[in-house]
C-alpha positions as CSV (number, residue, x, y, z in Angstrom):
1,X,26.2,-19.2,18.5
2,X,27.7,-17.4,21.8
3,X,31.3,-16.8,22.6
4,X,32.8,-18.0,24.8
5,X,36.8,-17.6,25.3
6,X,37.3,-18.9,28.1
7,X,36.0,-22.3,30.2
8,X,36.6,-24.9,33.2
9,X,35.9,-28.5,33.0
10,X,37.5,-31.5,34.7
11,X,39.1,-34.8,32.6
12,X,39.5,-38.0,33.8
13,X,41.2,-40.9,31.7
14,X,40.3,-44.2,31.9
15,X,41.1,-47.0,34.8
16,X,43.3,-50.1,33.8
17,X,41.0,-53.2,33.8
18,X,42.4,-55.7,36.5
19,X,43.9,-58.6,36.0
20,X,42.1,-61.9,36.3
21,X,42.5,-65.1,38.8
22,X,42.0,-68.0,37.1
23,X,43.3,-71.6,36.8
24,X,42.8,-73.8,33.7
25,X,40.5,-76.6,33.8
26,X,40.0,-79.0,30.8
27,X,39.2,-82.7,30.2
28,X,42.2,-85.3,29.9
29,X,44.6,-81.9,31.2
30,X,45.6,-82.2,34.7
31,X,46.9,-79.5,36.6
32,X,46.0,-76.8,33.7
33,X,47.5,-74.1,35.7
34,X,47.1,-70.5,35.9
35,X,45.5,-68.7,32.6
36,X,44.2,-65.2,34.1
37,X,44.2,-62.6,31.3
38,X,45.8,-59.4,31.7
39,X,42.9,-56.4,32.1
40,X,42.9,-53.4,29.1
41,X,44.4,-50.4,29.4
42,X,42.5,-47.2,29.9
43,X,41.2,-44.6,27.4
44,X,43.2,-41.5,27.1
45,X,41.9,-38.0,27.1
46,X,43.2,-36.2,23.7
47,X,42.8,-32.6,22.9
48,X,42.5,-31.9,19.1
49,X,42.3,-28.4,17.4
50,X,39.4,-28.8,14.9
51,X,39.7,-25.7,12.8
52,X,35.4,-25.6,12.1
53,X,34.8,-24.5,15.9
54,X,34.8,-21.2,16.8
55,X,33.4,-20.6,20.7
56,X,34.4,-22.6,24.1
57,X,30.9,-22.1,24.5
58,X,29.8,-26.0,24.7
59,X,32.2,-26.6,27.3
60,X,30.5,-24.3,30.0
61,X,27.4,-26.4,29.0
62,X,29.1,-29.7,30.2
63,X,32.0,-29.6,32.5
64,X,33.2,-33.5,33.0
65,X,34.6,-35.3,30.7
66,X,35.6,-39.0,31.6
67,X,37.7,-41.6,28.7
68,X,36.4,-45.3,28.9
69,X,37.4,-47.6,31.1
70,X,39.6,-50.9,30.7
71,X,37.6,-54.2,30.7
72,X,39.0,-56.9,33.3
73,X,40.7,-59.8,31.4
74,X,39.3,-63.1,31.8
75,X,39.9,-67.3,31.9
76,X,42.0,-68.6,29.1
77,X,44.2,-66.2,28.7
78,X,41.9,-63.7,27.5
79,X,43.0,-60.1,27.9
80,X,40.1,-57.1,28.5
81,X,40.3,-54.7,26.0
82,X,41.3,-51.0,26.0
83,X,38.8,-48.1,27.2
84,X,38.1,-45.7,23.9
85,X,39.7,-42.2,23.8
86,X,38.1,-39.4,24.5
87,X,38.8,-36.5,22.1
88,X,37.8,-33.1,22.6
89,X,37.4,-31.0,19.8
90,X,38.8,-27.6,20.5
91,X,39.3,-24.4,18.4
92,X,42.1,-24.0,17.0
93,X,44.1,-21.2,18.8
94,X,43.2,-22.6,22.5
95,X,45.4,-22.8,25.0
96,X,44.8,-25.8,28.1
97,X,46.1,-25.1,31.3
98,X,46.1,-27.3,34.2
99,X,44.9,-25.9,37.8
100,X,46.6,-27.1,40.8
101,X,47.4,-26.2,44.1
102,X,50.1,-24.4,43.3
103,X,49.2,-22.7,40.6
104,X,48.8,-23.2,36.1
105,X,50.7,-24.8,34.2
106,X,50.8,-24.9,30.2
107,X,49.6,-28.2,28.6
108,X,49.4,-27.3,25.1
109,X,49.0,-24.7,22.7
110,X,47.0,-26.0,19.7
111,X,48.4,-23.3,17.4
112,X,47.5,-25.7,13.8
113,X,44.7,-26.9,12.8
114,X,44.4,-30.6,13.8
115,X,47.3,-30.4,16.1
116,X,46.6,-32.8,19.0
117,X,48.2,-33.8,22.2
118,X,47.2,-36.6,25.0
119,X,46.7,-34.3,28.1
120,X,45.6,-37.5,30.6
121,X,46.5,-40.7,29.9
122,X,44.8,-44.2,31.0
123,X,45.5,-46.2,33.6
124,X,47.7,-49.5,32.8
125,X,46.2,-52.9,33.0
126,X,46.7,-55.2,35.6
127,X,48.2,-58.6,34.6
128,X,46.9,-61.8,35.4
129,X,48.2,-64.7,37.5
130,X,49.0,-66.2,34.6
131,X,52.1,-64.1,34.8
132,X,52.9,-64.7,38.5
133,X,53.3,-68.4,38.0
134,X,56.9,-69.9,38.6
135,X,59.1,-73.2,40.0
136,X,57.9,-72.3,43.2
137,X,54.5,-70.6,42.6
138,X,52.6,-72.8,40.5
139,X,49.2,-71.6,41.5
140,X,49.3,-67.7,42.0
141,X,46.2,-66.9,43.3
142,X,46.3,-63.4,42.8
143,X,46.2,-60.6,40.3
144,X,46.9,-57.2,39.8
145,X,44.4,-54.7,40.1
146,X,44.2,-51.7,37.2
147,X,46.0,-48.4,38.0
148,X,43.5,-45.2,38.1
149,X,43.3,-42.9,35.1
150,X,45.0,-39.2,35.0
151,X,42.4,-36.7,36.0
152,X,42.9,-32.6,36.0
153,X,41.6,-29.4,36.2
154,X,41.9,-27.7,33.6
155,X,41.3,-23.9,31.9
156,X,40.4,-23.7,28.0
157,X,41.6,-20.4,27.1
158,X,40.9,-19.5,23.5
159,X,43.5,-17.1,21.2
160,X,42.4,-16.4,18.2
161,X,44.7,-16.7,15.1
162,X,44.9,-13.8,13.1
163,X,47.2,-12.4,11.0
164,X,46.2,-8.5,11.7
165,X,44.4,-7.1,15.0
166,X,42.9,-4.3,14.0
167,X,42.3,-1.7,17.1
168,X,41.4,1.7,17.9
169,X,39.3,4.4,20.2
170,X,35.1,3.4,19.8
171,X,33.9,4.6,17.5
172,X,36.8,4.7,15.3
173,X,35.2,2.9,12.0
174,X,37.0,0.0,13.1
175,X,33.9,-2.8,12.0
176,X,33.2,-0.6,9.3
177,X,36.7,-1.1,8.2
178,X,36.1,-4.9,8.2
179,X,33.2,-5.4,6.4
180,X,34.8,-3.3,3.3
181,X,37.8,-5.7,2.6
182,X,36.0,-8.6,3.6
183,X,32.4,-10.3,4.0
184,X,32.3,-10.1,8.0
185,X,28.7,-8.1,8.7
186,X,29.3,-6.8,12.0
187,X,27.0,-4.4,14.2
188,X,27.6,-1.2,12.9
189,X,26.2,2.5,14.4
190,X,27.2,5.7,15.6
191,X,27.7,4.9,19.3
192,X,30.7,4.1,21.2
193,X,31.1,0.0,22.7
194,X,28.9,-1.0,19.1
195,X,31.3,-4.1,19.1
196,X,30.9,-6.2,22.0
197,X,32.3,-9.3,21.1
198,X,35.7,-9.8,18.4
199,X,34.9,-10.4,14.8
200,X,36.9,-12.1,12.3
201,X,37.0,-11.2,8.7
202,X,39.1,-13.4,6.4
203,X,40.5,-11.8,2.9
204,X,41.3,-13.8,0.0
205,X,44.1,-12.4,-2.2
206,X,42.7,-11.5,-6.0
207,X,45.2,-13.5,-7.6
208,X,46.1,-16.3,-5.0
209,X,42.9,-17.8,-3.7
210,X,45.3,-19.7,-1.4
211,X,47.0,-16.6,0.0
212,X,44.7,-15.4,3.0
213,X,45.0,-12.3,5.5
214,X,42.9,-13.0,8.8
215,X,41.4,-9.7,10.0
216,X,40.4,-9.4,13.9
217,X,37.9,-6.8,14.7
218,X,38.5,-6.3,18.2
219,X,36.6,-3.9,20.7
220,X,37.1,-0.4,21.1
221,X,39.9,0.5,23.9
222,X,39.6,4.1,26.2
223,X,41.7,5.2,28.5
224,X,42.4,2.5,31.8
225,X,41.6,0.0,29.3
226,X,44.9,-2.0,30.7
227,X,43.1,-1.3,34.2
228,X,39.8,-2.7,33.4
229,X,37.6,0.3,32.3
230,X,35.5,-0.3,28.9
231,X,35.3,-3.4,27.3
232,X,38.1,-3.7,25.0
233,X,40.6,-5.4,27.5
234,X,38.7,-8.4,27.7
235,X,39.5,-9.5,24.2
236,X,43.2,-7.9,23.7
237,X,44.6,-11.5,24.4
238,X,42.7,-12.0,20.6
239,X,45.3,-9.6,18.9
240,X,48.7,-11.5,21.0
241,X,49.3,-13.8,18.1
242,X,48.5,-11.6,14.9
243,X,51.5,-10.5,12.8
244,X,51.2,-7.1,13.0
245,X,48.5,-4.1,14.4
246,X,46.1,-1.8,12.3
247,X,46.0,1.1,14.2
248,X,42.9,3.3,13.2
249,X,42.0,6.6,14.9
250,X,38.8,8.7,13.5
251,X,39.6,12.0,11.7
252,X,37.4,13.3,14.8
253,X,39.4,12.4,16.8
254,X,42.1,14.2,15.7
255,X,43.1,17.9,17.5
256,X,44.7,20.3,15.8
257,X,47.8,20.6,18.3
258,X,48.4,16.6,18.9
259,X,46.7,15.1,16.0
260,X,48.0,12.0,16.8
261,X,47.7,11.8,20.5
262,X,44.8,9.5,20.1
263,X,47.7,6.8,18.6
264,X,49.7,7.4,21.8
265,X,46.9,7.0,24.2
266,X,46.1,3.1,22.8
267,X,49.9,2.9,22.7
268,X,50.1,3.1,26.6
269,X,46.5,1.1,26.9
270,X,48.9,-1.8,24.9
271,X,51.8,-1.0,27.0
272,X,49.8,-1.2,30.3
273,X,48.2,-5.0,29.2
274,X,51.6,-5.7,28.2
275,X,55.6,-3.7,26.4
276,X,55.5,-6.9,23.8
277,X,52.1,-5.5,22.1
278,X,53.2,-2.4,22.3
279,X,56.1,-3.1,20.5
280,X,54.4,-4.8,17.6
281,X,54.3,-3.5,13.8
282,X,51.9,-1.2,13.7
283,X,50.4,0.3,10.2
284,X,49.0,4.0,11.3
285,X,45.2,4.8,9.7
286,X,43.0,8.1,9.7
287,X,39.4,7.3,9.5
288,X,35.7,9.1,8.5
289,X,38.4,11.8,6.2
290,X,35.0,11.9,4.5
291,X,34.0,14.4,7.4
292,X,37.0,17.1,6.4
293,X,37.8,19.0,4.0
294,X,40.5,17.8,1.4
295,X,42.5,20.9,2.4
296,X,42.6,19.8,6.0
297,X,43.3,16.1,5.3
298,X,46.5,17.5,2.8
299,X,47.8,19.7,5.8
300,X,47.5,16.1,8.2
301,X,49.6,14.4,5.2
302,X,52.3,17.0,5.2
303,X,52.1,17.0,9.6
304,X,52.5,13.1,9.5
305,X,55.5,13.5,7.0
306,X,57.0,16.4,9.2
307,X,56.9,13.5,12.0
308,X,57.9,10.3,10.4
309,X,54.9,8.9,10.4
310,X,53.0,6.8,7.6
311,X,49.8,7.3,7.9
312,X,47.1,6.5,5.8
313,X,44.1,8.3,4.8
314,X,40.5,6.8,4.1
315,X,37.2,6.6,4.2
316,X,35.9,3.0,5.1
317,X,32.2,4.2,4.5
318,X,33.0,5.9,1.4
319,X,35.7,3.9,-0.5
320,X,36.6,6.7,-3.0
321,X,37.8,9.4,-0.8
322,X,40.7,10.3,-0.1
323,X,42.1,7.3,-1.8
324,X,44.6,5.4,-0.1
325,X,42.7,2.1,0.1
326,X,44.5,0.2,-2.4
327,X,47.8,1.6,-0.4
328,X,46.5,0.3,2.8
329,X,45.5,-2.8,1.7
330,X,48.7,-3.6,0.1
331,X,50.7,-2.7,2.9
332,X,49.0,-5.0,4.9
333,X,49.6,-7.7,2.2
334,X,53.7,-7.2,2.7
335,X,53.1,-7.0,6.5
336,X,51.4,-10.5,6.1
337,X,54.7,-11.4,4.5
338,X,57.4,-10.0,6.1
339,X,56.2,-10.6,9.9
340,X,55.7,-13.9,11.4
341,X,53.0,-15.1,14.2
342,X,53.8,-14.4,17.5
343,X,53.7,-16.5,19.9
344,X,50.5,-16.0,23.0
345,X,51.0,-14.5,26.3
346,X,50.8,-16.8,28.7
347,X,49.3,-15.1,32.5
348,X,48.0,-17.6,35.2
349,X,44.4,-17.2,36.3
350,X,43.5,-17.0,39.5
351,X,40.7,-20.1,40.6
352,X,38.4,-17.5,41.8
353,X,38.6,-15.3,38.7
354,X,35.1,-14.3,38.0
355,X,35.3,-13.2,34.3
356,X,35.4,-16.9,33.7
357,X,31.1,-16.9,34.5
358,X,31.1,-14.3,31.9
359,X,29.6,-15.0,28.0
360,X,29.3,-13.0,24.8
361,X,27.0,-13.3,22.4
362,X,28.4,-13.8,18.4
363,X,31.4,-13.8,16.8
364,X,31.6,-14.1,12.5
365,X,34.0,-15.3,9.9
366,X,33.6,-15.5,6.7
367,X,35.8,-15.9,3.2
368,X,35.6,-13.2,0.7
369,X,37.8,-12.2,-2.1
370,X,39.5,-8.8,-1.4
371,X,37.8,-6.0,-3.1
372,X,39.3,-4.8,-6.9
C-alpha cells in the first residue's frame, strides 16, 4: 500500500429528474386531466470516515466522482425515483476542503470513526403538470425541469490521530523506539532520513485491553525543517492532533556544554511550522545511553535536575540499560490521561501547490500489548 496524505478530485451530486407532461386518458373517463409525475431527486455525495483505511492513495488513482441521477416521473401520477448516494470512504482523520476562486474553505473534519457529512447535495425534482393544474388552467402543458446537482473541488487532506507524536533529530532511535512498546516493524539502520514516510504503532494497556495509546513515528527534523530542508516537515501536520510530544534526542547528540541544545533546536523547528506545537506537552528522552558510560549518564541525570528538566534515560535497542522504560512508558500512560486531542491546523493550499503530485511508499499499524 502507498501513502498518500494528501489528494484532489472533483464531486458532483446528482440532477433532479424533470417533471413529466401528461394528461390522463382512460375509457368511459372524459377529460382525465393532467397526471404528470413529479421527477426523483438527486443522489447526494456523503463523506464517511471508515476507520479500516489508511492512505488517500486511491483517490489520486480516480479523480471524479459523480452521485446518480433522478429518473423523470412519468403518466399516471408516477414519480421517478431518487439517484443513489455516493459515499466516499475516507480515513478517519481527513480533513475536505473545497477550492474556489477565492480561496479554501473547511467542509468537514472527520475526527471519529464513521462520522459522516453530506458535502454536495442532489438536485430537486421537478414536479409535474399535474401540479400546475387549476380553475383556470385545466390542461397545463408544462413541467418543471430538474435542478443540477452540487459539484466542487475539493482537497482530501489526511491528519492522522494519535495520541503521542513522537519526534526527534535522524537518527535519534526514534523507529527503534516504536517497535519496542509496540508491534509496528519499521525500517530501521544507522543512517540519517531511515524513515521516509510516518508510522503508527498502537499500544494496548496490560490490564485494560480497551485502553489504547496511538504512537506516531514521524520523520526525523534538522535544522530549516519549518523552511523546507529534510523531510520531516512534510509530515509534522501528522503530530497536530496528538495529546502530547515525545521528544527523543540521541546520547550522541548530546555536548558536553549544551547537552540539551539538540531539544531547543526541534523546539524552534516546531515553533517555525507553528507557536501552538511548540507549546504542546512534551515528555523529554535520551536515547542509545547504551553508547556511555553509566558515570556519564549519572552526571546528565544530576545536569537535567540542576535545570528543571525530566528527562528520561534509555536504551530502546537494549531495554535493560539504564532503566527508565517502565518510567517512560507510564508517563506517557498519565499523559494519555490527563491531556486531551487537539484540534488540526487548518492552512489553505495554494491550487498550484506541487507537493500534492508527491507519494510515499508504506505506512504500518498494528495492535500489540505493551511490553511487561
Amino acid at each position: 500500500m502507498r501513502f498518500v496524505d494528501e489528494a484532489i478530485i472533483s464531486v458532483k451530486a446528482g440532477n433532479g429528474g424533470h417533471g413529466c407532461v401528461s394528461f390522463r386518458r382512460e375509457k368511459f373517463i372524459p377529460k382525465g386531466g393532467p397526471d404528470g409525475g413529479d421527477g426523483g431527486d438527486g443522489g447526494n455525495v456523503i463523506v464517511r470516515a471508515d476507520p479500516r483505511l489508511l492512505s488517500l492513495y486511491d483517490f489520486r488513482l480516480r479523480r471524479h466522482y459523480e452521485a446518480q441521477n433522478g429518473q423523470s416521473g412519468m403518466g399516471g401520477q408516477c414519480f421517478g425515483r431518487k439517484g443513489e448516494d455516493l459515499t466516499l470512504n475516507l480515513p478517519v482523520g481527513t480533513l475536505v476542503f473545497a477550492r474556489t476562486g477565492d480561496g479554501e474553505k473547511l467542509l468537514a473534519d472527520l475526527a471519529a470513526p464513521d462520522d459522516e457529512i453530506i458535502i454536495a447535495r442532489g438536485g430537486r425534482g421537478g414536479k409535474g403538470n399535474e401540479h400546475f393544474k387549476s380553475s383556470t388552467m385545466r390542461t397545463p402543458r408544462f413541467a418543471q425541469k430538474g435542478e443540477p446537482g452540487e459539484e466542487l473541488d475539493l482537497r482530501l487532506e489526511l491528519k492522522m490521530l494519535a495520541d503521542a507524536g513522537i519526534i526527534g533529530l535522524p537518527n535519534a532511535g526514534k523507529s527503534t523506539f516504536i517497535s519496542l512498546v509496540s508491534a509496528a516493524r519499521p525500517k530501521i539502520a544507522d543512517y540519517p532520513f531511515t524513515t521516509l514516510t510516518p508510522n503508527l504503532g498502537v499500544m494496548i494497556h496490560e490490564t485494560d485491553p480497551d485502553l489504547r495509546l496511538i504512537l506516531a513515528d514521524i520523520p526525523g527534523l534538522i535544522e530549516g525543517a519549518h523552511l523546507g530542508q529534510g523531510l520531516g516537515h512534510r509530515f509534522l501536520k501528522h503530530v497536530e492532533r496528538t495529546r502530547f510530544l515525545v521528544h527523543i534526542l540521541s546520547v550522541e547528540d548530546v555536548d558536553a556544554d549544551d547537552p540539551w541544545a539538540g531539544f531547543d533546536l526541534i523546539n524552534a523547528e516546531l515553533a517555525g511550522f507553528d507557536p501552538t506545537l511548540a507549546a504542546r506537552r512534551q515528555i523529554l528522552v535520551i536515547n542509545k545511553c547504551d553508547l556511555r558510560q553509566p558515570e556519564e549518564i549519572k552526571a546528565l541525570r544530576r545536569r537535567a535536575q540542576a535545570d528543571g528538566l525530566d528527562v528520561f534515560f534509555i536504551s530502546a535497542k537494549n531495554k535493560d540499560a539504564p532503566g527508565d522504560l517502565e518510567q517512560l512508558l507510564k508517563a506517557m500512560w498519565t499523559a494519555r490521561e490527563e491531556e486531551l486531542p487537539h484540534d488540526p491546523i487548518l492552512s489553505a493550499r495554494d491550487e498550484n501547490d506541487s507537493t500534492l503530485a508527491e507519494d510515499f511508499p508504506d505506512i504500518e499499524v498494528i495492535y500489540t500489548r505493551e511490553p511487561s
